[in-house]
N, C-alpha and C positions, 0 to 999 in steps of 0.2 A: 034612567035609560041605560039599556046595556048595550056594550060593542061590540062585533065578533072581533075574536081575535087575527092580527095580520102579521105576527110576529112568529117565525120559529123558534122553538125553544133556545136553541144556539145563540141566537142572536139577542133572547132576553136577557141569558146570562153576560154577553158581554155588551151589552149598555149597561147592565148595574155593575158591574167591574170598572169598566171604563167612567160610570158616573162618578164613583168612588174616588178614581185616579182625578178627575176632573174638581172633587169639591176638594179634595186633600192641595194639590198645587193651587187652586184658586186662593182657598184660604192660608197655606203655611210657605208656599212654595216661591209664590211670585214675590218678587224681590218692593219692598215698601220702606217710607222712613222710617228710622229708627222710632223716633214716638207714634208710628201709626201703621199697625202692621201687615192691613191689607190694603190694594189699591182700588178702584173702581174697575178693571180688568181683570183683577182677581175675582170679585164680586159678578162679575158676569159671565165668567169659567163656572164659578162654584154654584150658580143657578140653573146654566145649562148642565154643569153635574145631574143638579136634583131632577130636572127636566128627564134626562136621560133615564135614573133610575123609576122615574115613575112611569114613563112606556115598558122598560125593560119589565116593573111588576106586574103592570095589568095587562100588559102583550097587546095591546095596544097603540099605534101610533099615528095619529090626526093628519101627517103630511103623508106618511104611505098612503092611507084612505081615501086621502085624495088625491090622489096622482091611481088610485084601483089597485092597489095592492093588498091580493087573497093570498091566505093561506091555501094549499088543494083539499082540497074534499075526501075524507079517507075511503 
């Protein structure tokens, strides 16, 4: 099944920017115990990361669409 796109170009570049920033602190950033480097909040940062990058690639996002959010028509 295909989607149309609901995403501007602008805005796919910075959800994968931002996804980026999001799996980088999820996984290194947030503060864990020494024998255990991530925590369960970092691990739910660093999913919504991936979440983020993969609307930003397919320009695509399942809560704009439903809430009716088009791109305009050229």
């Amino acid at each position: 099944m295909f989607y149309r796109k609901n995403l501007p170009g602008w805005e796919r570049a910075m959800r994968s920017v931002g996804g980026v920033v999001m799996i980088a602190y999820g996984l290194f950033g947030m503060p864990g115990l020494p024998f255990m480097p991530g925590t369960m909040a970092g691990y739910l940062i660093a999913g919504a990361g991936a979440v983020a990058i993969l609307t930003g690639f397919f320009g695509f996002c399942p809560m704009c669409a439903m809430v009716g959010r088009r791109l305009p028509s050229p």
